[in-house]
C-alpha positions in Angstrom: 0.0 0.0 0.0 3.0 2.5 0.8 4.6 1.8 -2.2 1.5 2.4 -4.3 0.9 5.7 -2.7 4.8 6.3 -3.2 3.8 5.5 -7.5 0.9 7.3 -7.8 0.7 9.9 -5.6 4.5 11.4 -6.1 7.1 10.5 -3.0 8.9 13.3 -0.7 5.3 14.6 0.3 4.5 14.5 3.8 0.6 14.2 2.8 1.9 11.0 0.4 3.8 9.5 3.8 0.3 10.5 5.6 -1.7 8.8 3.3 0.4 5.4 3.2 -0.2 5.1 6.8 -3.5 5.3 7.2 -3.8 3.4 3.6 -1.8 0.9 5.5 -4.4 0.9 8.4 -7.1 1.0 6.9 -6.1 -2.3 4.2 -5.6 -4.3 7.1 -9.2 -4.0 8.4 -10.4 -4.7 5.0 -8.6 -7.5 4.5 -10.1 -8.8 7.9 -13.4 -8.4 6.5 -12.9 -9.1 3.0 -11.2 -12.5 4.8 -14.0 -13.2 6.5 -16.8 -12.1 4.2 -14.9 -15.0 1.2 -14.7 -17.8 3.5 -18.2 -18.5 3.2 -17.2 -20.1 -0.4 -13.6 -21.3 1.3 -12.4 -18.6 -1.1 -9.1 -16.4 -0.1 -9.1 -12.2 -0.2 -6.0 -12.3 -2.6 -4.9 -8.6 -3.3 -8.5 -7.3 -3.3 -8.3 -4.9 0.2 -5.1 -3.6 -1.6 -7.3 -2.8 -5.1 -10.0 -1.2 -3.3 -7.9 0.6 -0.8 -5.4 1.8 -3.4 -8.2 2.5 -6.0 -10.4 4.9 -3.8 -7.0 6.7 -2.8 -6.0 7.2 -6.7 -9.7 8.0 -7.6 -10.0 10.5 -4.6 -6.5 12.5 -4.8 -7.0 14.6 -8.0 -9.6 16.5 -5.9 -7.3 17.8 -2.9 -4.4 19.7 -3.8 -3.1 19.3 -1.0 -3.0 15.3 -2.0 -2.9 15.4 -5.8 0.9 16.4 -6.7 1.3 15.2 -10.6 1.1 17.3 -13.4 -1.9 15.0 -15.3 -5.2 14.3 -14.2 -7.4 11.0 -15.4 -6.5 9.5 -18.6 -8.1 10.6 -21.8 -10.8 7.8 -23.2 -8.9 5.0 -24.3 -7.8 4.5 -28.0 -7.2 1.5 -30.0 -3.1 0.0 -29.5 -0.8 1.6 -31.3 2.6 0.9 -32.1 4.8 -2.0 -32.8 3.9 -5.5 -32.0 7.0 -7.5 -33.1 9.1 -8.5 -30.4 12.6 -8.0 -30.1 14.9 -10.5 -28.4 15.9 -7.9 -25.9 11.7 -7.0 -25.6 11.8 -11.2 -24.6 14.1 -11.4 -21.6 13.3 -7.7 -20.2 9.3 -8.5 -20.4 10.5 -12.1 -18.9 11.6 -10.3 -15.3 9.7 -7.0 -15.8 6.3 -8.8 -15.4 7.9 -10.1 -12.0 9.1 -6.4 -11.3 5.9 -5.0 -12.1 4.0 -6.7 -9.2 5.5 -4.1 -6.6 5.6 -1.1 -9.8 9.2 -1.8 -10.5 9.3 -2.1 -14.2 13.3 -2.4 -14.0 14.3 -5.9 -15.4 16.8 -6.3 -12.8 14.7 -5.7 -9.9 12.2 -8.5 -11.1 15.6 -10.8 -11.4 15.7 -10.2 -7.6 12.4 -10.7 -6.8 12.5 -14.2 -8.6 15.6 -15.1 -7.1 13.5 -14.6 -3.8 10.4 -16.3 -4.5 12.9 -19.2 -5.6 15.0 -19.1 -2.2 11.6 -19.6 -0.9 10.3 -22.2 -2.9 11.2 -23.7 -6.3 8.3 -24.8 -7.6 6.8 -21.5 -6.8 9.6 -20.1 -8.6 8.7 -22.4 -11.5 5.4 -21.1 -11.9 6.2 -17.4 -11.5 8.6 -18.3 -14.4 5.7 -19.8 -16.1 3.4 -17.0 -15.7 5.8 -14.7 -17.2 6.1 -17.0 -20.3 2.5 -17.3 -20.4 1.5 -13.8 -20.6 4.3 -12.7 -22.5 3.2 -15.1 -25.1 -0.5 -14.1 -25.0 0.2 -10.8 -24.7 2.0 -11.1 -28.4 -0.6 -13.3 -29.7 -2.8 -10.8 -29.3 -0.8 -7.5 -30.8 -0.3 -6.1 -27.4 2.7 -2.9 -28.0 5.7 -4.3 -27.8 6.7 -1.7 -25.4 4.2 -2.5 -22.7 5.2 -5.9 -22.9 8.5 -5.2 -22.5 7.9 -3.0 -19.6 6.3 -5.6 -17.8 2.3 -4.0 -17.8 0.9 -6.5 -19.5 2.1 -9.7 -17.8 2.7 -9.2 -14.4 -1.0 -10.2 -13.6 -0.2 -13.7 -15.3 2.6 -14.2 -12.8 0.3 -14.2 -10.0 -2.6 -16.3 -11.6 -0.3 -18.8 -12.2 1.4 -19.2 -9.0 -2.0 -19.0 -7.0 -3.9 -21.7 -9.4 -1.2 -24.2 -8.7 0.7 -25.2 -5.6 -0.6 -22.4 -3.3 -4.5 -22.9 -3.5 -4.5 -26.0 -6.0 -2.8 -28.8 -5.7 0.5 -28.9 -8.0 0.1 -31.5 -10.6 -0.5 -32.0 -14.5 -4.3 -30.6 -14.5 -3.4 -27.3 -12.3 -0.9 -26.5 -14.3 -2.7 -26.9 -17.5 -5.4 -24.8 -14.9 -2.8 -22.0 -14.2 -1.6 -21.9 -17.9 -5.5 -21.3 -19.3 -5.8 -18.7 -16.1 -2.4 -17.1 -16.8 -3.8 -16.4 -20.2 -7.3 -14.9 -18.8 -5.6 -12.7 -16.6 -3.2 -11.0 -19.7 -6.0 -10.5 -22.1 -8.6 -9.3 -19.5 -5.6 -6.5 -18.1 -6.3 -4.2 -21.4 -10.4 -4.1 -20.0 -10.0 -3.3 -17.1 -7.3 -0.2 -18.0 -9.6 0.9 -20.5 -12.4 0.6 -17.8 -10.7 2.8 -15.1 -8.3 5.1 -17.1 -11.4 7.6 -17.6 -11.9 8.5 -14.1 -7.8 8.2 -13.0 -8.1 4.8 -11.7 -5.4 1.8 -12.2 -5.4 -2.1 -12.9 -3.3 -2.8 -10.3 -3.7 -6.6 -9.4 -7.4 -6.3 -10.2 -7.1 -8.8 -13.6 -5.3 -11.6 -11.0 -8.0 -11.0 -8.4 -10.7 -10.9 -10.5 -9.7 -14.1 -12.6 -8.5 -16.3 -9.4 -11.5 -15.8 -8.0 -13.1 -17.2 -10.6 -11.1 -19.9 -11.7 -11.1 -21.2 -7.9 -14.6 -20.9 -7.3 -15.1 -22.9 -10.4 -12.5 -25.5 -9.4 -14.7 -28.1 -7.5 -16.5 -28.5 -10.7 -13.7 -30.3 -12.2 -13.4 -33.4 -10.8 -9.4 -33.5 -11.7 -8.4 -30.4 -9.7 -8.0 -30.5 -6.0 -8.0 -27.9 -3.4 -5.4 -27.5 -0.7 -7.2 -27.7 2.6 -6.4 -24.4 4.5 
């Protein structure tokens, strides 16, 4: 939360530090509730107290000045992609660790080298599927003419990462059919991100992990239906 009020809301403000906080504060409760409120369908809050916490503050802060420090206001109505689409082999490996980086707003490949080296000091098969994800919606993300410079950067894939490390190991169990799961997920999550910016950039608002909440919420509340998927117990 304090490093999305750091992005968005311009750092070396005492009303940013302010703001991160009581955004800090005030996620916590919601993930209490949005906790409690999910477990009637044994379903897990994900990032979703950090969207709506981190939305309403980026959706607010245009209107105090005293809050508001950028130079642009809300997006312009969204416009068809432009650009080139053909991917470079540099585009490759810098989208392949951006999309990792992008998770915490670091589009810098080397940061999202670090993170993955983390996540794989913690465990390799989550490792594995971060490294998966990033394939995934790299891939989809060309398949589908996405500008080769937001894939490269990382924006269009990061969501895919997540989606594919929560739909197998962490709330599926890891085997053949959750990866094939997490792949078909992965996918969702990279061709739904483009709706979702085009859905909030009109009144200032951002994706953030919205496209991984959205679609792993889904995809696990359909997963008893499928007979070759198993939950993990919590």
């Amino acid at each position: 939360m304090a490093v999305a009020c750091a992005v968005f809301l311009g750092p070396g403000h005492l009303s940013t530090a302010l703001l991160a906080l009581a955004g800090s504060a005030l996620v916590t409760v919601l993930t209490g509730a949005a906790g409690r409120i999910l477990a009637v369908w044994e379903l897990p809050a994900f990032t979703l107290p950090f969207c709506l916490t981190a939305g309403a503050l980026t959706l607010a802060a245009p209107g105090f000045r005293r809050v508001w420090h950028q130079d642009a206001g809300p997006a312009a109505l969204p416009s068809p992609a432009s650009g080139p689409v053909s991917l470079t082999l540099t585009d490759l490996w810098h989208a392949f660790f951006a999309n990792i980086g992008q998770i915490f707003f670091m589009p810098q490949w080397y940061v999202g080298l670090i993170f993955l080296a983390g996540i794989f000091a913690a465990s390799r098969r989550a490792g594995a599927l971060a490294c998966v994800g990033s394939v995934v919606g790299t891939g989809t993300a060309w398949a589908l003419g996405a500008p080769a410079e937001q894939v490269a950067e990382g924006t269009m894939g990061y969501n895919a990462v997540l989606v594919a490390m929560a739909l197998c190991g962490v709330f599926l169990a890891a085997d053949g059919w959750s990866v094939v799961y997490a792949v078909a997920g992965a996918a969702t999550g990279t061709a739904v991100t483009p709706a979702l910016a085009a859905l909030l950039a009109p009144s200032g608002g951002h994706t953030f992990t919205w496209p991984f909440v959205l679609v792993s919420l889904v995809f696990l509340a359909a997963a008893p239906a499928f007979s070759r998927l198993r939950r993990i117990p919590a």
